[in-house]
C-alpha positions as CSV (number, residue, x, y, z in Angstrom):
1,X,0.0,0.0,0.0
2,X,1.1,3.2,-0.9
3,X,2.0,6.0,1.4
4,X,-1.4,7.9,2.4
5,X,-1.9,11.1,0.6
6,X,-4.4,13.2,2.2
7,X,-5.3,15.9,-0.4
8,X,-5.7,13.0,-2.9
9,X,-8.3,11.4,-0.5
10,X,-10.2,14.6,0.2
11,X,-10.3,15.3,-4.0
12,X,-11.7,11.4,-4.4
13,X,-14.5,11.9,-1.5
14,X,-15.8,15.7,-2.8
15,X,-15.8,14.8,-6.7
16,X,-17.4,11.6,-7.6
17,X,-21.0,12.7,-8.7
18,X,-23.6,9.9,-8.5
19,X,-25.6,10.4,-11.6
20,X,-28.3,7.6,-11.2
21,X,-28.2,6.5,-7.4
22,X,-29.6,3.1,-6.2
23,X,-33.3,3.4,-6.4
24,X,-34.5,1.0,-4.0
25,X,-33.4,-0.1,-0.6
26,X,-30.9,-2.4,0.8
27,X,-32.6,-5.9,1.4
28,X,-33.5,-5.7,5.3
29,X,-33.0,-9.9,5.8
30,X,-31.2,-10.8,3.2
31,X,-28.1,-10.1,1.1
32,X,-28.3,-7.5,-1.7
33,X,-26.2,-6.5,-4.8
34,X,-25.7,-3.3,-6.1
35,X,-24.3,-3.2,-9.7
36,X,-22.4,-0.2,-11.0
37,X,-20.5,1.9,-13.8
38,X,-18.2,3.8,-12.7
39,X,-16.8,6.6,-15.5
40,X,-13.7,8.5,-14.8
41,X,-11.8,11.0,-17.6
42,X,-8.1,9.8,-18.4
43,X,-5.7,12.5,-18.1
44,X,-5.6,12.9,-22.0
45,X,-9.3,13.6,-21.9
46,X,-9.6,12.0,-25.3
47,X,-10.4,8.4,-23.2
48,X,-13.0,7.7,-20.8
49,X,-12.3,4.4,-18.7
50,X,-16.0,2.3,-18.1
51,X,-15.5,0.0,-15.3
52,X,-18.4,-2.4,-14.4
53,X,-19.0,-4.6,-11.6
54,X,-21.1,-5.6,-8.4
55,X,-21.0,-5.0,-5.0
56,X,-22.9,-7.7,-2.5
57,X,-23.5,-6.3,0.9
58,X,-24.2,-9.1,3.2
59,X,-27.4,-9.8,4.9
60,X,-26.7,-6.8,7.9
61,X,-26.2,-7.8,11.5
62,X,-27.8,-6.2,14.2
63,X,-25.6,-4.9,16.8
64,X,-27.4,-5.0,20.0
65,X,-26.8,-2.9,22.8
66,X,-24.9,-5.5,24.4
67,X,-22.5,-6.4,21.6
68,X,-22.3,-2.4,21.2
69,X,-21.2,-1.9,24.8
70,X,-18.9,-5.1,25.0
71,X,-17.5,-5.1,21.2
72,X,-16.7,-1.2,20.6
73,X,-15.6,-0.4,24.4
74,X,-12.3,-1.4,25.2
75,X,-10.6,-0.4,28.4
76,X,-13.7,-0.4,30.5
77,X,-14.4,-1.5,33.6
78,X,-16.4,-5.0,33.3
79,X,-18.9,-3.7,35.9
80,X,-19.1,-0.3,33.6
81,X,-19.8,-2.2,30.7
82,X,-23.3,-3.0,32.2
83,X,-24.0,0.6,32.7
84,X,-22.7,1.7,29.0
85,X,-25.1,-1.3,27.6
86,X,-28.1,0.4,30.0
87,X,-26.8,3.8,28.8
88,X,-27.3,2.7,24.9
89,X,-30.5,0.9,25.9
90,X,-32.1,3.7,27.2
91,X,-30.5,6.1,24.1
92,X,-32.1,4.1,22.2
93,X,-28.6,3.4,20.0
94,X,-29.0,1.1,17.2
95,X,-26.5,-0.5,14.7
96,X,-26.0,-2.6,11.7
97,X,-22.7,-3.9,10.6
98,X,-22.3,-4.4,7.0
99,X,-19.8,-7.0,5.0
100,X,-19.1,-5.8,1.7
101,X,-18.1,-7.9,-1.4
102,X,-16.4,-6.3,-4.7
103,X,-16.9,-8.4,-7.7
104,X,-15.1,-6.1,-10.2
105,X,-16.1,-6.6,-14.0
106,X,-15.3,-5.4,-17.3
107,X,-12.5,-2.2,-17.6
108,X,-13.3,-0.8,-20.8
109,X,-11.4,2.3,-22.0
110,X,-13.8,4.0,-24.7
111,X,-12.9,7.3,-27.0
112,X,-15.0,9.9,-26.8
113,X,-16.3,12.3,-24.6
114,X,-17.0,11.8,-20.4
115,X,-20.4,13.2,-20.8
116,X,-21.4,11.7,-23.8
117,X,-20.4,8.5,-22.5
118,X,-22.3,8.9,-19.0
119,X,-25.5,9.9,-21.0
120,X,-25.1,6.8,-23.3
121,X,-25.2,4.3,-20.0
122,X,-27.5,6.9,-18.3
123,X,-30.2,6.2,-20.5
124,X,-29.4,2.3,-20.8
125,X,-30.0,2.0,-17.2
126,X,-33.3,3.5,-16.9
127,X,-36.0,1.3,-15.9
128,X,-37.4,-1.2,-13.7
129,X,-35.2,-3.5,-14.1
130,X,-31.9,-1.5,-13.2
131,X,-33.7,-0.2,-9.5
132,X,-30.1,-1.7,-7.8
133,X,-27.7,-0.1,-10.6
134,X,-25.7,3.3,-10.0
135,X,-24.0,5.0,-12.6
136,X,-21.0,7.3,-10.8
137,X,-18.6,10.0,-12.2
138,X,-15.8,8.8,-10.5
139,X,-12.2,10.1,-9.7
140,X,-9.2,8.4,-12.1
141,X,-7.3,6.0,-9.8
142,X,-9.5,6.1,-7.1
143,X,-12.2,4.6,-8.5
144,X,-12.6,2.1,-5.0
145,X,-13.7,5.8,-2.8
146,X,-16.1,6.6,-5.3
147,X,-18.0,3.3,-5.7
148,X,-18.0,3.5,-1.5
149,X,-19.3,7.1,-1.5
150,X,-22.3,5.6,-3.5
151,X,-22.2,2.5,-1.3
152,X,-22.1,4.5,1.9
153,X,-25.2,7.0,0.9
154,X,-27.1,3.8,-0.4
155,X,-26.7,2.0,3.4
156,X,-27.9,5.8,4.3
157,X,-31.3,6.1,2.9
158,X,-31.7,2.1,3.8
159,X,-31.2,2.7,6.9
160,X,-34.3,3.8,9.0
161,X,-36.6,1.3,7.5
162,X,-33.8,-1.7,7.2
163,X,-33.6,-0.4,11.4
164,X,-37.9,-0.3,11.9
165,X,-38.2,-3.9,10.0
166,X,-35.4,-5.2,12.4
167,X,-37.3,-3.5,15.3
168,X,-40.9,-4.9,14.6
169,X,-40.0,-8.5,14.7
170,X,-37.7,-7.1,18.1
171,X,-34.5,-7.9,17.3
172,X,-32.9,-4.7,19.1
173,X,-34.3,-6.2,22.2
């Protein structure tokens, strides 16, 4: 791994645009894939890489209060730990921990122009049938931060109804 460069990091989290965002919600009780194209300019501008692929985001697990208190709190007291877990209890602090799963595709570097190219796939991605496919203007060789950005707002807008599905059959309790 390369040495961390944190102007580079900051560039790839602000820029990526997510043109056509994952229309429907992560699967509450089971696992759910999320295709994606992720378009990024080459530094000659004349090339536009296209790079496909699919991310599976296992079935989430719900971190109790208790697992909270005794998984995430190191360094406390074992007789504090009981009051942390009554503190989150009564906070009313829920959690779900995701596993994610990359299953890169096709790299495909295309001549032409970036916004051509992201109408083209834009408009071949409309539809019912695409509900769990994100098209993303990404950021050339960080394409990883920009597929997570999209990721990360997905597990976002999932959230509060994943959390109310996982609450009505009590699994917080």
């Amino acid at each position: 791994m390369g040495e961390f460069d944190q102007q580079k990091y900051e560039h790839a989290l602000k820029k990526p645009r997510i043109l056509k965002p994952v229309e429907q919600s992560l699967f509450t009780f089971t696992a759910t894939d999320i295709s994606y194209f992720i378009v990024t300019e080459m530094l000659n501008k004349v090339l536009v890489e296209v790079r496909t692929g699919k991310v599976t985001m296992e079935k989430p697990k719900v971190l109790r209060p208790y697992e909270l208190a005794n998984v995430y709190f190191e360094g406390f007291d074992a007789d504090h730990l009981k009051y942390i877990e009554l503190m989150l209890k009564k906070s009313g602090a829920k959690g779900l921990e995701y596993k994610y799963k990359n299953e890169p595709g096709n790299v495909d570097l295309i001549s032409g122009n970036i916004n051509n190219v992201l109408g083209r796939i834009s408009e071949d991605v409309k539809g019912d049938t695409h509900r769990r496919t994100a098209v993303i203007k990404g950021v050339l060789d960080m394409w990883g931060i920009s597929l997570m950005k999209c990721v990360m707002e997905t597990i976002m807008h999932s959230f509060p109804g994943n959390v109310k599905e996982f609450e009505e059959r009590g699994w917080f309790s």
